[in-house]
TIPA-958461 format. One record per residue (C-alpha): residue number from 1; residue in three letters; x, y, z. Coordinates in nm, 3 decimals, padded with zeros to 5 digits, always signed. Layout:
<nodes>
+-----+-----+---------+---------+---------+
:   n : res :      xx :      yy :      zz :
+-----+-----+---------+---------+---------+
: NUM : ALA :       X :       Y :       Z :
...
+-----+-----+---------+---------+---------+
</nodes>
This chain:
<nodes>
+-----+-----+---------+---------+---------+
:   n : res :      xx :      yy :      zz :
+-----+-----+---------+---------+---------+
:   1 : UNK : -02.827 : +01.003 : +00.608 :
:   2 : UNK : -02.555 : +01.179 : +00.445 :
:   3 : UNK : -02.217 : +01.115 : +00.485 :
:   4 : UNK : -01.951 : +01.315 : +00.396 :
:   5 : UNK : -01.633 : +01.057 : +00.348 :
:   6 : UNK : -01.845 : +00.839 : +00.128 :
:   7 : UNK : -01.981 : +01.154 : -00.084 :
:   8 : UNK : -01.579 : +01.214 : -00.107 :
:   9 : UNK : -01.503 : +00.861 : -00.259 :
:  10 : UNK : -01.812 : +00.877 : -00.482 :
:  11 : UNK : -01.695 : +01.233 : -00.605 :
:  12 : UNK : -01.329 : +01.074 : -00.670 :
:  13 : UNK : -01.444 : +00.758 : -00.815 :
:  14 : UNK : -01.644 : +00.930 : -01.039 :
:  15 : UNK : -01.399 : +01.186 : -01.154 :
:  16 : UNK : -01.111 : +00.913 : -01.186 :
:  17 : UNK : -01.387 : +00.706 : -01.430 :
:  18 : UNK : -01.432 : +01.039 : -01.623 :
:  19 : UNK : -01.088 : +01.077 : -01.640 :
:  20 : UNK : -01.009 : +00.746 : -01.840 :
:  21 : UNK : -01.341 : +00.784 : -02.037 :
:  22 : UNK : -01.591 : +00.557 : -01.833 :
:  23 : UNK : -01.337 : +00.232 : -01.976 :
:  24 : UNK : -01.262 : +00.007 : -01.687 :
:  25 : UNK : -00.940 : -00.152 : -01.883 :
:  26 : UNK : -00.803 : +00.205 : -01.885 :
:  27 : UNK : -00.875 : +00.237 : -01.516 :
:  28 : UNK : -00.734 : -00.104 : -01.405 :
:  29 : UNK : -00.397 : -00.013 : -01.580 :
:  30 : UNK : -00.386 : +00.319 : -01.432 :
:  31 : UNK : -00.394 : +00.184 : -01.103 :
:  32 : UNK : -00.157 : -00.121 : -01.199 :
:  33 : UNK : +00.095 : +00.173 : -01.278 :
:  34 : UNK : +00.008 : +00.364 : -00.947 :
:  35 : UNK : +00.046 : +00.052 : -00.740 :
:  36 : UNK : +00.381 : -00.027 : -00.915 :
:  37 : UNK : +00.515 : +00.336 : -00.855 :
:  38 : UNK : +00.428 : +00.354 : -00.489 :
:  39 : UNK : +00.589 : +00.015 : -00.454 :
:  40 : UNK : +00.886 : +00.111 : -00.625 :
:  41 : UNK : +00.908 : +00.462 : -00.359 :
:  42 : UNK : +00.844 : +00.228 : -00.074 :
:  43 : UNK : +01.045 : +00.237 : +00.200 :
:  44 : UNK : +01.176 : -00.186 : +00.274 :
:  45 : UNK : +01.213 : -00.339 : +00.619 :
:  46 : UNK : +01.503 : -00.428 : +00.487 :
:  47 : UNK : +01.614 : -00.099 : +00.446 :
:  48 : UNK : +01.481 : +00.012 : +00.808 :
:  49 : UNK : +01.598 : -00.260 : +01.003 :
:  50 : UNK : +01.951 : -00.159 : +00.821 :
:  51 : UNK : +01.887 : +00.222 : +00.927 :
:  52 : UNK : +01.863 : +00.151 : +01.244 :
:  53 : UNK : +02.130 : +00.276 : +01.508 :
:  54 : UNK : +02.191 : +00.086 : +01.818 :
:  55 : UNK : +02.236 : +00.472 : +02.035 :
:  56 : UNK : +02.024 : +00.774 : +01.999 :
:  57 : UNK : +02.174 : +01.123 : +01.904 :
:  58 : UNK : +02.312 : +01.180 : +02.273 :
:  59 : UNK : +02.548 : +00.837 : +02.306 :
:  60 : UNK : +02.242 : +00.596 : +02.505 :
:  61 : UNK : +02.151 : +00.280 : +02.484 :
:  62 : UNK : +01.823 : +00.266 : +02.293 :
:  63 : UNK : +01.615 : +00.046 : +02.447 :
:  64 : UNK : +01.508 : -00.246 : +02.223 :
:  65 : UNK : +01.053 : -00.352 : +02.181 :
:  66 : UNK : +01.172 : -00.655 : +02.376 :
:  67 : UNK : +01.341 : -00.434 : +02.725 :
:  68 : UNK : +01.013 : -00.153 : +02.678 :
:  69 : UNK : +00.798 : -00.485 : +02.747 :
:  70 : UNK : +00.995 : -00.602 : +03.063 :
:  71 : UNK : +01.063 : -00.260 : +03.154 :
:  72 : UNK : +01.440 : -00.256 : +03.173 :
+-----+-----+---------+---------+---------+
</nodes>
């Protein structure tokens, strides 16, 4: 059976290893700076909950996760 999303990760996981010459200490703090970086670009609740405005673009009420369950 082949499967073509796990050829896919093979194929990357392989060329990633190749990349940073087969050493695993090379790989593991590649991916500590990835992880940090896409942290860093992340998008907070904080910030969302903060972005959030109480009326939609025509002047209504939007309706809060709370009213959509009770259907008010």
């Amino acid at each position: 059976m082949n499967n073509p999303i796990i050829d896919e990760v093979r194929a990357a996981r392989a060329a990633l290893a190749k990349e940073h010459g087969y050493d695993r200490a090379k790989i593991l703090e590649w991916a500590r700076l990835k992880q940090a970086e896409l942290e860093s670009n992340a998008t907070t609740k904080e910030r969302m909950a903060t972005a959030r405005k109480p009326y939609d673009e025509i002047g209504q009420r939007a309706a809060a996760p709370q009213e959509w369950e009770r259907g008010s």
